[in-house]
N, C-alpha and C positions, 0 to 999 in steps of 0.2 A: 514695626515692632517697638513696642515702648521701652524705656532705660528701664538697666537692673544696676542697682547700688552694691548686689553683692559678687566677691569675687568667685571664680567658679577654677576648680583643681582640675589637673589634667586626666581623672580620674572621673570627675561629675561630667567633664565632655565625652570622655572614652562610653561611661553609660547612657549619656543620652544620644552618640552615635548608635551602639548595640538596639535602643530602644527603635531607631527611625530607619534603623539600616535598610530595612525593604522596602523601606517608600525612596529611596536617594536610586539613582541612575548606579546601576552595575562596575560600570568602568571608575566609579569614586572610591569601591573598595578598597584598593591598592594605596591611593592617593591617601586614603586614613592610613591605612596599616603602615605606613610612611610618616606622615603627621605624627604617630604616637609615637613612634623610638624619636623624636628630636623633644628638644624644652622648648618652649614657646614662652614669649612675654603675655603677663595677666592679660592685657589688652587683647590678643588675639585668641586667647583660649576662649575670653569673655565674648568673641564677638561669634565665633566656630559656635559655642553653646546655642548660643540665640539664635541665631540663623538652623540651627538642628531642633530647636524647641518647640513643641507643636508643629512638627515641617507635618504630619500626616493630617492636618484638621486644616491646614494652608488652600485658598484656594489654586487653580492651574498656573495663574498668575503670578502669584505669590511665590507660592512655588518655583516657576520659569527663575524667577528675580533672584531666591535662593541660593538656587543650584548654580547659579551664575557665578556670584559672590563665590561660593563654596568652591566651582574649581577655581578662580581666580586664586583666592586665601592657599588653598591647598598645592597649587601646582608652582607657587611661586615664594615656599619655605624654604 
């Protein structure tokens, strides 16, 4: 994934969760709807984005890698 320079609101992740939500593993729903009632540091909200940006054009690989990162980040806010 290449760097993004801009910062991203807990509201542009909240959307691009909404947009990728069907392509992300089931059992991750909860682990968002979790995520969203806390504040997070820019850093992490920036990193949640990216790893959900394009996740449905991602190959299986990519993907696997993702999802990985994602419940890591997620299970351990």
């Amino acid at each position: 994934m290449s760097e993004c320079k801009l910062d991203h609101t807990p509201e542009d992740v909240q959307k691009k969760y909404e947009q990728q939500r069907e392509f992300l593993p089931e059992d991750m729903n909860p682990l968002f709807e979790s995520f969203f009632r806390q504040d997070h540091t820019q850093d992490l909200l920036n990193e949640v984005f990216h790893l959900l940006k394009k996740f449905d054009l991602a190959s299986d690989e990519e993907r696997t890698e993702r999802v990985s990162r994602l419940y890591l980040v997620l299970k351990n806010v």
